[in-house]
C-alpha positions in Angstrom: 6.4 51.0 0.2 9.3 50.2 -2.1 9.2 51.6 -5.7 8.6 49.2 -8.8 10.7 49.5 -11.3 9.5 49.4 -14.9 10.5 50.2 -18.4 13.8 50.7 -19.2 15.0 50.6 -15.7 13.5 47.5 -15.3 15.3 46.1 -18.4 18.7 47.1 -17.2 18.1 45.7 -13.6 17.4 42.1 -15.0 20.3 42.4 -17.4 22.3 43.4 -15.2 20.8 39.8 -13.1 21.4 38.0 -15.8 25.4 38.8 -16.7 26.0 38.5 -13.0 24.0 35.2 -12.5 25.8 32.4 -14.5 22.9 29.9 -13.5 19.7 32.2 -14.7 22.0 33.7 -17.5 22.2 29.8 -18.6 18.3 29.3 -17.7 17.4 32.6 -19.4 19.7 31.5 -23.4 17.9 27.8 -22.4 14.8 29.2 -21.8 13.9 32.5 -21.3 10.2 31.7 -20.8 11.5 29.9 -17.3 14.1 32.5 -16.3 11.5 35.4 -16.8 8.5 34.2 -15.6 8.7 35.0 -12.1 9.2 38.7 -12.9 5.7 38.9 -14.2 6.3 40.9 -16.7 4.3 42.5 -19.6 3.8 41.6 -23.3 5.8 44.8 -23.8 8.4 43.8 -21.7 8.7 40.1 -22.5 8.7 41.6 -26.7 11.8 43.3 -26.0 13.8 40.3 -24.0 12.6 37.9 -27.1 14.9 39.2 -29.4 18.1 38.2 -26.9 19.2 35.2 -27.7 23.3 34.9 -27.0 25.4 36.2 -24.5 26.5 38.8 -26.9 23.3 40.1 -27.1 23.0 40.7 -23.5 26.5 42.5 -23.6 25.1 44.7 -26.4 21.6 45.8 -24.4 23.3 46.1 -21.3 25.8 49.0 -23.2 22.4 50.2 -24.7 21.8 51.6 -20.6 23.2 54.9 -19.3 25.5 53.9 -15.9 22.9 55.5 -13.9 20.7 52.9 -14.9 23.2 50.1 -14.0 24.5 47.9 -11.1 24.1 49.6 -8.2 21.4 52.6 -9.0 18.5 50.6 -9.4 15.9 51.4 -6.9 16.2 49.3 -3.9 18.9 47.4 -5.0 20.5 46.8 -1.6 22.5 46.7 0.6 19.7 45.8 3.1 20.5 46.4 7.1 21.5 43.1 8.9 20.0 42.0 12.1 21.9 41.3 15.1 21.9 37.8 14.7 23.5 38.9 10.9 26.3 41.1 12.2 27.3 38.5 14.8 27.7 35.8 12.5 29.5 37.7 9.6 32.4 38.0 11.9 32.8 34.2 12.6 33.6 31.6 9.3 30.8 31.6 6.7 27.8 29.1 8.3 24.7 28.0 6.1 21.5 28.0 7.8 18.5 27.1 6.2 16.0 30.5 7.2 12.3 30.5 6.6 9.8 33.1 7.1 7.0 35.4 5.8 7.2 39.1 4.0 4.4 41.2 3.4 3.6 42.6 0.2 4.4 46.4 1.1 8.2 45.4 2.3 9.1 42.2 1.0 12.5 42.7 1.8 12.0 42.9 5.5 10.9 39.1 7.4 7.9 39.7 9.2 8.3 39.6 13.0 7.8 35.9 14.2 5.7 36.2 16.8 3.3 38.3 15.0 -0.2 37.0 13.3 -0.8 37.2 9.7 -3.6 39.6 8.5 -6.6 37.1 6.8 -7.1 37.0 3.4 -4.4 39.3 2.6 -1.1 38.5 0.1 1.9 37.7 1.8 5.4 36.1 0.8 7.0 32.9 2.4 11.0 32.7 2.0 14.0 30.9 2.5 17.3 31.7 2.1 20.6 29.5 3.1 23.5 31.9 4.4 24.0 32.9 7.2 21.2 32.9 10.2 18.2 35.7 9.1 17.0 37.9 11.7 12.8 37.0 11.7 13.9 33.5 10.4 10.8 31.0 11.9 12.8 28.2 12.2 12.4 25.9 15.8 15.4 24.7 15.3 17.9 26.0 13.2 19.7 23.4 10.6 23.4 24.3 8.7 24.1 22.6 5.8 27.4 20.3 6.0 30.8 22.3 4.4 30.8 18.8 1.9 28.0 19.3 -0.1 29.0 18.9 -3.6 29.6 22.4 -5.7 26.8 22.5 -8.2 24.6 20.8 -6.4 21.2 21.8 -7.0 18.4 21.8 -4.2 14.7 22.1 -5.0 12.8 24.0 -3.2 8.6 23.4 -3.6 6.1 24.8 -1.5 2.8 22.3 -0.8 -0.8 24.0 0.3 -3.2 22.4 2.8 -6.7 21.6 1.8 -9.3 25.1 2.5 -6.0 26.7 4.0 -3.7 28.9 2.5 -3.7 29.5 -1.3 -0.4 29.1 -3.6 0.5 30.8 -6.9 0.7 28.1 -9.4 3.7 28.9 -11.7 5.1 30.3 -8.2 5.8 26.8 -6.2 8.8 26.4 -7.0 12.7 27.6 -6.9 15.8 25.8 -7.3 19.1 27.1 -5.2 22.8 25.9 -6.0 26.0 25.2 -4.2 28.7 27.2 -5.4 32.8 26.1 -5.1 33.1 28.7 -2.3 30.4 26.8 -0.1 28.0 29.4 -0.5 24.0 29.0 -1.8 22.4 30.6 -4.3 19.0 31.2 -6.4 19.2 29.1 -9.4 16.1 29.4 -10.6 13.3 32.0 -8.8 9.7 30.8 -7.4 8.4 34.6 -7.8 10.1 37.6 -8.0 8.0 40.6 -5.7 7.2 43.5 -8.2 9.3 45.8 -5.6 12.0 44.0 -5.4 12.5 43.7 -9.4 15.7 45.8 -9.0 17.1 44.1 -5.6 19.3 41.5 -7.8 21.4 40.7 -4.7 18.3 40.0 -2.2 16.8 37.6 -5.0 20.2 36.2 -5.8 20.2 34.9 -2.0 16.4 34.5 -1.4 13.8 32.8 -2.7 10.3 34.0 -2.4 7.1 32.2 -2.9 3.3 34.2 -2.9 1.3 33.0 -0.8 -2.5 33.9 0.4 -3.4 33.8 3.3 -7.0 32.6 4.0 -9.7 34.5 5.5 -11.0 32.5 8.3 -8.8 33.4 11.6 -7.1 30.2 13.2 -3.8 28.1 13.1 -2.8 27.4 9.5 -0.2 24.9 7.7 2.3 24.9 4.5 5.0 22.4 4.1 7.5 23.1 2.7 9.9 20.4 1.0 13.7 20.4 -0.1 14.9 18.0 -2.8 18.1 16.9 -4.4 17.9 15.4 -8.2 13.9 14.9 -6.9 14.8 12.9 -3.5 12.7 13.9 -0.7 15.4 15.4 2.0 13.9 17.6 4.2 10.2 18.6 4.4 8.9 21.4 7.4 5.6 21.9 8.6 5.1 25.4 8.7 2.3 26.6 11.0 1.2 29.9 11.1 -1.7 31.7 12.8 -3.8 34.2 10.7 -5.9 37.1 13.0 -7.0 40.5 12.4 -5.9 41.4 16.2 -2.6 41.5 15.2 -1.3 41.2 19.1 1.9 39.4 19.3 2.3 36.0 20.9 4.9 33.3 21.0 5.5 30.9 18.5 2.7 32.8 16.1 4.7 31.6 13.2 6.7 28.2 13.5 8.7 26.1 10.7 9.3 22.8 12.2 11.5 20.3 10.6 9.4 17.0 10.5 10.5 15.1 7.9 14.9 14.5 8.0 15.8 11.8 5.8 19.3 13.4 6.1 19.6 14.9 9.0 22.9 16.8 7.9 22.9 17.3 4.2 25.6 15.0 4.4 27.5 15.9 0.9 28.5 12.2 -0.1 25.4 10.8 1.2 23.3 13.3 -1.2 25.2 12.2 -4.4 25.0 8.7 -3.3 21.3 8.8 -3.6 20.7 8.8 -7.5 18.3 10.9 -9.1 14.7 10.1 -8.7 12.0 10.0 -11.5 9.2 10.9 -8.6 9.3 11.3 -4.9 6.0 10.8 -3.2 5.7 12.0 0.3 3.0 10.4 2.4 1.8 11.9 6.0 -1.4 12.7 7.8 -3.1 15.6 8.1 -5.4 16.4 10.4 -8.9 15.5 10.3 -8.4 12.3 9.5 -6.8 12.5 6.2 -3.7 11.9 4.4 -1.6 13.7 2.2 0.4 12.6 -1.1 3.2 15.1 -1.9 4.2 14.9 -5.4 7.7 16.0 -7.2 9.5 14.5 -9.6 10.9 15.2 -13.3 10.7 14.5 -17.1 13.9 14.7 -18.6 12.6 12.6 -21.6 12.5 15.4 -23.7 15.0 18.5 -25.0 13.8 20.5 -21.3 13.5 19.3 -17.9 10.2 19.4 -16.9 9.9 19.8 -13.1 6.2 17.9 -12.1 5.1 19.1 -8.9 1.1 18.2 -7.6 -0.6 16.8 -4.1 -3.8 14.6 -3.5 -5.6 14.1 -0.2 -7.2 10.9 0.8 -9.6 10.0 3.8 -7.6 7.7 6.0 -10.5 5.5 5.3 -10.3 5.1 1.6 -6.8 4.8 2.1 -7.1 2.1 4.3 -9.6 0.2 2.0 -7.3 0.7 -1.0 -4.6 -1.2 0.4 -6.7 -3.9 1.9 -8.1 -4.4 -1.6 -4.4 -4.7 -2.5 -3.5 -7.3 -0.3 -6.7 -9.6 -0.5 -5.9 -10.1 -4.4 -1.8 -10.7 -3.1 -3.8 -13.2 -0.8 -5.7 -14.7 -3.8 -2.6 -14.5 -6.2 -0.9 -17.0 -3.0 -2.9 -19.4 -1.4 -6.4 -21.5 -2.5 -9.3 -19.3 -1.4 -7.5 -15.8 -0.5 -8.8 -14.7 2.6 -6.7 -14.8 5.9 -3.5 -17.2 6.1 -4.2 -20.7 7.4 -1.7 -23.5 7.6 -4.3 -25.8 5.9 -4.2 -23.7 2.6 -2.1 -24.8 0.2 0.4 -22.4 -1.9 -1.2 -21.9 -5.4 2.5 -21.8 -7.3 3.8 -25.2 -6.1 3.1 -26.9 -9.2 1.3 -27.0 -12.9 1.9 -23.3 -13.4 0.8 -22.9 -16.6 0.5 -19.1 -19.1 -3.4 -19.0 -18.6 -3.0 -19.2 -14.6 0.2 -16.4 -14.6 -2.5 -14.1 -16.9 -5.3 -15.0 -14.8 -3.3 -13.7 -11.6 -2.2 -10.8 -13.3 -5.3 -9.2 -14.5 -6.6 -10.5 -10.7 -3.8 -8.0 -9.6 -4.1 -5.2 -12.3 -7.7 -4.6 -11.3 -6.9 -3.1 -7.8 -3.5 -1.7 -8.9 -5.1 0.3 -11.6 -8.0 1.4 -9.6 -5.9 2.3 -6.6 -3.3 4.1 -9.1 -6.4 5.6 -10.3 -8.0 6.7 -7.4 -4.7 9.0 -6.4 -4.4 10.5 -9.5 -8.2 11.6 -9.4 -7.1 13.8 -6.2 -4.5 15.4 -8.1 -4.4 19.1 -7.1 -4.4 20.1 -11.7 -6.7 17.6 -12.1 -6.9 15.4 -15.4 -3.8 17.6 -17.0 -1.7 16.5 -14.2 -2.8 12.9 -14.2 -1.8 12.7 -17.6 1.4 14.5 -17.2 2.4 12.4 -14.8 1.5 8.9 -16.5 3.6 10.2 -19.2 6.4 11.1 -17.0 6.1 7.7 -15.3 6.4 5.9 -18.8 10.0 4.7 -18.8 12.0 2.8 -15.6 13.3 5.0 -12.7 14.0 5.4 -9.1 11.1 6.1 -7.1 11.2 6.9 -3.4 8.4 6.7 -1.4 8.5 8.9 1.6 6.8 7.9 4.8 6.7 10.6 7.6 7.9 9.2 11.1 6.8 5.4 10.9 3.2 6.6 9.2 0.8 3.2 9.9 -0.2 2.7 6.6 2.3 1.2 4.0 1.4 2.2 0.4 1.6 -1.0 -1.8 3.2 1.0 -4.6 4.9 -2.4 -6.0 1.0 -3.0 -7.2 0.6 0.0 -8.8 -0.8 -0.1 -12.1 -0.8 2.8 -14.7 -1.1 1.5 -18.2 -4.7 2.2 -19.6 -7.2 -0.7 -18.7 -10.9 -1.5 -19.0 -11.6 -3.0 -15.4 -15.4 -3.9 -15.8 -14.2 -6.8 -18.2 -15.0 -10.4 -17.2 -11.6 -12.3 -16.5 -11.8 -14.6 -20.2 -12.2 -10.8 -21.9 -9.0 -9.9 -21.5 -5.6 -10.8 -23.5 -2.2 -11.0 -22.2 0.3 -9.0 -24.2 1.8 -10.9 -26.7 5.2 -9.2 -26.4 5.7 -9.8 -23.1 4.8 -13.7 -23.9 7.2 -13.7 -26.5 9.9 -12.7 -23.9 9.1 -15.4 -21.5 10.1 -17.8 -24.1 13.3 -15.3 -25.0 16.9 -15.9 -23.7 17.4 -11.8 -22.6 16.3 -10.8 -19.2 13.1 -9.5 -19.2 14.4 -5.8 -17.8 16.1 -5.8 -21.3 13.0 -6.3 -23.2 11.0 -3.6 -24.6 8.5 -3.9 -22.4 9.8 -2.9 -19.3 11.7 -0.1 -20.7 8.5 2.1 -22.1 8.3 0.5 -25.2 5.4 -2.0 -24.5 3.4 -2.5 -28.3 0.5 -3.0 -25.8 0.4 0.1 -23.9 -2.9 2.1 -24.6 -5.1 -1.3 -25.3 -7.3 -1.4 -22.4 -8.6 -4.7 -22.6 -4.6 -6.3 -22.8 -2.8 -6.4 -19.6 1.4 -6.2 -19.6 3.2 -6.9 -16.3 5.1 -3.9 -17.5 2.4 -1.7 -16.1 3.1 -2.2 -12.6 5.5 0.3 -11.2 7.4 -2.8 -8.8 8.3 -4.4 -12.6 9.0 -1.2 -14.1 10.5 0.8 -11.3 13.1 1.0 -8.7 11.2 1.3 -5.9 12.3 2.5 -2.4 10.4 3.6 1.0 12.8 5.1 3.3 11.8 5.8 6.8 12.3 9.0 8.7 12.8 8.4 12.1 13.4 10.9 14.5 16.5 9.2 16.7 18.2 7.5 13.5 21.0 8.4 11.8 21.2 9.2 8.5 19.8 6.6 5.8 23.2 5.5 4.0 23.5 5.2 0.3 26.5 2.6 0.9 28.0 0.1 2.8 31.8 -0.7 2.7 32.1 -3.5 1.2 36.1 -3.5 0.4 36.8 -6.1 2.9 35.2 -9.9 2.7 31.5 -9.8 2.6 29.8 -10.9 5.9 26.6 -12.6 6.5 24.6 -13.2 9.4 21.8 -15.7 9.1 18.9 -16.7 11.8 17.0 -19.6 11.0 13.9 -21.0 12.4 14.5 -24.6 12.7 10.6 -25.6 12.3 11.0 -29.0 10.5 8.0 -27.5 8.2 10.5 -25.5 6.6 11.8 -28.6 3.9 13.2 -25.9 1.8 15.8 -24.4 4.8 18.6 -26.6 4.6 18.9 -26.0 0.5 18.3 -22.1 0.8 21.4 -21.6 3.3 23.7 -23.5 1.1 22.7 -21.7 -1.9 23.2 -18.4 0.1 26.5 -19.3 1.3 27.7 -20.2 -1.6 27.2 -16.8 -3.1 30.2 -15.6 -2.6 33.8 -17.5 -2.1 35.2 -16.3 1.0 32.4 -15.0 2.3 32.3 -15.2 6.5 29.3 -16.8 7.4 27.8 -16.3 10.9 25.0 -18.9 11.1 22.2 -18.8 14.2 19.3 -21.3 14.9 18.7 -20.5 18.4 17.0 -17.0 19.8 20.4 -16.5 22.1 22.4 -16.9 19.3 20.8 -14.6 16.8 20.9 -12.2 19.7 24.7 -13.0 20.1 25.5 -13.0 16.5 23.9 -9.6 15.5 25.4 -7.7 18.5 28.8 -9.3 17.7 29.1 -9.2 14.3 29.4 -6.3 11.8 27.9 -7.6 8.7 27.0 -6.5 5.2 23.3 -8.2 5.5 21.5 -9.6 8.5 19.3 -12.3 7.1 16.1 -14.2 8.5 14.4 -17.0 7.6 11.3 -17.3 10.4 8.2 -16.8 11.6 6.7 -14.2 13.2 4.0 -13.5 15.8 2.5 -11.1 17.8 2.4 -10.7 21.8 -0.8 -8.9 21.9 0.1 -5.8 19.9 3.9 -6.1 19.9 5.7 -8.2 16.7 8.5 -10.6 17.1 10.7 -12.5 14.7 10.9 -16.3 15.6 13.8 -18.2 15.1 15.1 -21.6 16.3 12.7 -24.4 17.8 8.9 -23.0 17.0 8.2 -25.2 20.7 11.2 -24.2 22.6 12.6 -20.3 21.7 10.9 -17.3 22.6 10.2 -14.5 20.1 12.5 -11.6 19.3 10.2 -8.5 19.8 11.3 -4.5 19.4 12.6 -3.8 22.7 14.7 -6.6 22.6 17.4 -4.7 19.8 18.0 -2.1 22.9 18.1 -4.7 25.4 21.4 -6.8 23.8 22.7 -3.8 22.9 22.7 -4.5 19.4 23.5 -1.8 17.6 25.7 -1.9 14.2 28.8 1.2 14.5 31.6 -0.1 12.0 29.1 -1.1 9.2 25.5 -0.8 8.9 23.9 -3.4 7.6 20.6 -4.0 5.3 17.9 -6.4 7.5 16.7 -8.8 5.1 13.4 -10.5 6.8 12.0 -13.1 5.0 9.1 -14.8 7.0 7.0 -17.7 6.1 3.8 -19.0 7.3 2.7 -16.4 9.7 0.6 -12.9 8.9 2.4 -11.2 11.7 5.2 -10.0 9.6 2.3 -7.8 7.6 3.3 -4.1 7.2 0.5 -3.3 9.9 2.2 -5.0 12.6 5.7 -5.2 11.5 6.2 -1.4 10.9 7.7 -1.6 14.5 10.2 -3.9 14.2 11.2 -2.2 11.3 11.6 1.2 12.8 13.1 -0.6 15.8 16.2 -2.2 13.5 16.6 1.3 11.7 16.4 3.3 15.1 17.9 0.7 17.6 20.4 -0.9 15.7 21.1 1.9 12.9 20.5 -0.6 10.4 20.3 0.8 6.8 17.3 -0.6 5.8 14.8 -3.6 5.8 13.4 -5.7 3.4 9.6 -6.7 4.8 6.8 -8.1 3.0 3.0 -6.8 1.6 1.7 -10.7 3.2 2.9 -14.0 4.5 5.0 -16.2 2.3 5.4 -20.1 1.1 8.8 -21.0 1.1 9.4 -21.3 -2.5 8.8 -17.5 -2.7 11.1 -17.0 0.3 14.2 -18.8 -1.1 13.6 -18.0 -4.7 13.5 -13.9 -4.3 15.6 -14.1 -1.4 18.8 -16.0 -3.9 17.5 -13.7 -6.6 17.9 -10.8 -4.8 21.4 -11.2 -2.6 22.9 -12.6 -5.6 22.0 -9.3 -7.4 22.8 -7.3 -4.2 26.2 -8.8 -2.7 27.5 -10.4 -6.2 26.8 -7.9 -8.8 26.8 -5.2 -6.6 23.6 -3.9 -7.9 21.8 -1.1 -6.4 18.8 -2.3 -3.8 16.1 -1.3 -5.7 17.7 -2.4 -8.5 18.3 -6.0 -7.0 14.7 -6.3 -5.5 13.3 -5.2 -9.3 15.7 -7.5 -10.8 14.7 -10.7 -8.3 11.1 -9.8 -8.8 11.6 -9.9 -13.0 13.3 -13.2 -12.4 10.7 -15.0 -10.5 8.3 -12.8 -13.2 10.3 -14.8 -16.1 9.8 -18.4 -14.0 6.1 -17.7 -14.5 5.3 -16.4 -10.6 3.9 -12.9 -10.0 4.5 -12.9 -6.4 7.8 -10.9 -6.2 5.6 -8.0 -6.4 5.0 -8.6 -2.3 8.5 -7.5 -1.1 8.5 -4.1 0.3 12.3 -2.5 0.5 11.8 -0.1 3.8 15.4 1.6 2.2 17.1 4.4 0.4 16.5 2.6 -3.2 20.3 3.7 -4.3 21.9 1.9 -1.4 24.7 -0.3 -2.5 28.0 -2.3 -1.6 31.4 -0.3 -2.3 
């Protein structure tokens, strides 16, 4: 076992850290609380490093030290012995692999051999380190990080538990790694530094270490084990381990599989295309029939970046019941009745909208918004102190991205969310309607300019008011990206130097009065704009393996063929459906310029999340589109042509991000007195713009 430094030669080993680490030397002046934490150290100790407060000061203690107690004499200080794997690769151009793997707490320095159990209940250390490929590294399959990522860039690195498996450190999820100008990676901000390795400033300058323990009941266990850049969800691995006293070696004993690849290279420009997140939820099953929420985002409202990190579990049953609850009061919000779509019930925002009907819809949808919102923040891992840290946090607009794991089933309505405070056992006539946001409906600013939506709301904290402002698709830029294991990397941009090009399919069911209006509005959006226009199955088909466009537009129906969803277009009696398989069939797949799929369906409930999540994979997978824009429940066609203008005209004209476009169509129809923009779901990175 490694000796741990203490005392004075423990002073002059993280001063030492600290002048040769410009990124902890700048944590430690910022906040020496952060920078010293993982060190665990003593009142004693922590006495002594309060009275540093420049770099001058550092200078000074570090001349206080004899040279014996300075770089290179500390205890265990390195250099460590490279594997094979090590030696061969420091003879070929400098690579960056991203290792993973487990230490014990004897020899923390050395990766534990991967095919060799865990001891139960005993204290071990999961690491990673970018560099060059680790010898004991647990990786299936090995990822390098692109030679373009942008110096300074700075990845977070946070480590999630699984329920009754193995137990984190809290203060210890979490570590931060930076890009430097020469390419290479290193620790910006330690999870945990191992009391052993207190003096082995090079190790922790290139490894990041997280304690972990591992639980006593032998069997296959899990960790996952997310990287993030400005809080976007890049890369999560599922790290399985099996834990047994035998000790007896066996393949694949310990296992990091990469399961979650929104990028699936680390692409450099794609990363700082992406914006910076307020929150990044991650959503995917475990096993036993329940689902995990993965939490990370970051308060920057204040002097110091708060990083918020915290998981819930659901049942995929209660899951499954919340969003049916959210959908049946979208159903009541739309048609006469609620209930399941039928052609003979008529569209409740046709006419004689009046301000008691818009707040009676709203507190109809604030109900199950709150109580889902609720509900998840209940299963927060900190309990109440993280609910509330995260409600603040969530306070003012920002992009959100909602991650789903490859093509999960269930579709979180997070448009409907609803966090301000609110009293739901009221009868309907008991609530009010914020008077601010009334005021603004009769205002000439945009609504996203009023203080409302930007935190401010006068109403916030009165449980018996209800503001629009409280739902996260009014006050948020929302976006839901799918992994998907054969796509390419979800873009951030699509060229848009030469003329715009759009691609429309229309059904030409002489129910839709509306049509002919809506495609001259759209094509007028843009002078110059090269219009290819479809109103027959072939020709869609024709026109989207043809064309390269910026959007792909439809205005249809859907259906379902037994379990398989299709987009209709053209004559409702004469066309066939266009189903999945069919985007592999034509061959349509989008090289030059991949565009965002824009389906807006009307009349038919087989464009539902449930049943279109499939054709949506298919056009992000088949066709390598960038996106889709889908829908929480059928729609009327006044919703259809009034968010889909809104929207495009935010998106192709002003060049607005997506989720900024979809927030800004939803505000519009929001200031026209109609709630329903809140059913559009963007299935896309929420940053993804025209350049």
């Amino acid at each position: 076992m490694m000796a741990i430094l203490s005392g004075r030669a423990l002073w002059a080993a993280i001063i030492e850290r600290l002048l040769n680490n410009d990124l902890l030397r700048e944590l430690f002046l910022a906040d020496p609380e952060a920078a010293l934490r993982p060190y665990n150290l003593d009142a004693r100790d922590l006495r002594w490093f309060s009275r540093i407060r420049t770099l001058e000061d550092l200078e000074k203690r570090q001349a206080e030290f004899p040279t014996s107690t300075q770089s290179g004499a500390a205890p265990s200080a390195g250099p460590f012995p490279k594997g094979d794997l090590e030696e061969a690769a420091a003879d070929e151009e400098a690579i960056r692999v991203v290792n993973t793997g487990f230490a014990s707490e004897d020899e923390p320095q050395t990766p534990w051999p991967p095919e060799r159990p865990l001891p139960p209940a005993s204290l071990t250390y999961f690491w990673l380190q970018v560099g060059e490929p680790v010898e004991g590294s647990i990786e299936l399959v090995p990822t390098a990080l692109p030679d373009d990522l942008p110096p300074k860039a700075r990845l977070q690195i946070a480590l999630f538990g699984f329920k009754s498996e193995f137990e984190l450190t809290p203060d210890a999820e979490v570590g931060e790694l930076e890009v430097q100008e020469d390419g290479s990676v290193i620790v910006a901000r330690d999870a945990y530094v191992p009391p052993s390795l207190r003096g082995a400033n090079e190790l922790l300058d290139r490894r990041l270490f997280f304690p972990v323990q591992t639980p006593a009941k032998e069997d296959k266990h899990h960790l996952r084990c997310n990287i993030y850049y400005q809080q976007n969800l890049i890369q999560s691995r599922l790290v399985t381990m099996t834990v047994s006293s035998s000790q007896q070696t066996m393949p694949g004993a310990l296992v990091s599989e990469l399961d979650y690849n929104l990028s699936h290279s680390l692409n450099g420009r794609q990363l700082q295309g992406m914006g910076e997140n307020k929150l990044s939820i991650m959503l995917n099953s475990n096993d036993e029939g329940t689902h995990g929420l993965r939490f990370f985002g970051a308060d920057d409202t204040e002097q110091k970046k708060a990083l918020f990190k915290n998981d819930a579990e659901l049942t995929e049953g209660a899951l499954q019941d919340l969003i049916t609850q959210a959908r049946n009061a979208f159903r009541q919000v739309a048609w006469e009745g609620g209930g399941a779509y039928a052609a003979n019930k008529p569209y409740r925002y046709y006419k004689n909208v009046t301000l008691d009907k818009l707040k009676g819809d709203l507190i109809l949808l604030a109900k199950p918004g709150y109580r889902f919102y609720d509900t998840l923040i209940k299963q927060l891992a900190n309990g109440r102190s993280g609910a509330r840290e995260l409600k603040k946090m969530m306070l003012t607009s920002g992009q959100i991205q909602i991650a789903a794991k490859r093509s999960a089933r269930l579709v979180i309505p997070a448009a409907l969310f609803y966090d301000y405070p609110l009293d739901t056992s009221l009868s309907p006539s008991s609530y009010k309607l914020c008077q601010s946001f009334v005021d603004a409906l009769g205002g000439n600013a945009p609504l996203e300019k009023t203080d409302c939506f930007q935190g401010k709301c006068p109403s916030h904290g009165d449980r018996e008011t209800v503001c629009p402002s409280g739902f996260w698709g009014y006050r948020h830029r929302l976006g839901l990206p799918l992994d998907i294991a054969n796509a390419p990397d979800a873009p951030v941009a699509i060229d848009g130097a030469d003329k715009l090009e759009f691609t429309i399919s229309v059904s030409t069911d002489p129910n839709f009065v509306m049509r002919a209006a809506h495609e001259e509005h759209l094509h007028k959006l843009k002078d110059g704009m090269v219009w290819h226009y479809a109103d027959t199955r072939n020709e869609s088909l024709d026109a989207m393996a043809e064309t390269s466009p910026h959007v792909v537009y439809f205005y249809c129906h859907g259906g379902l063929d037994g379990t398989i969803p299709f987009i209709h277009v053209g004559d409702p009696k004469k066309d066939r459906g266009i189903t999945p398989d069919n985007l592999s069939a034509f061959d349509i797949y989008w090289e030059k310029r991949r565009p965002l799929v824009f389906i807006n369906g009307c009349h038919t409930t087989a464009l539902e999340p449930d049943s279109a999540i499939d054709l949506v994979s298919a056009f992000v997978e088949e066709s390598a589109a960038a996106g889709v824009i889908g829908t929480e429940i059928t729609l009327f066609e006044p919703i259809a042509t009034t968010f889909g203008e809104a929207c495009m005209q935010r998106f192709l004209v002003q060049r607005q991000p997506i989720g900024e476009a979809v927030r800004g169509a939803r505000l519009s129809m929001l200031k026209a007195m109609n709630p329903l923009g809140l059913v559009y779901i963007p299935y896309v990175m929420p940053n993804l713009r025209l350049v």
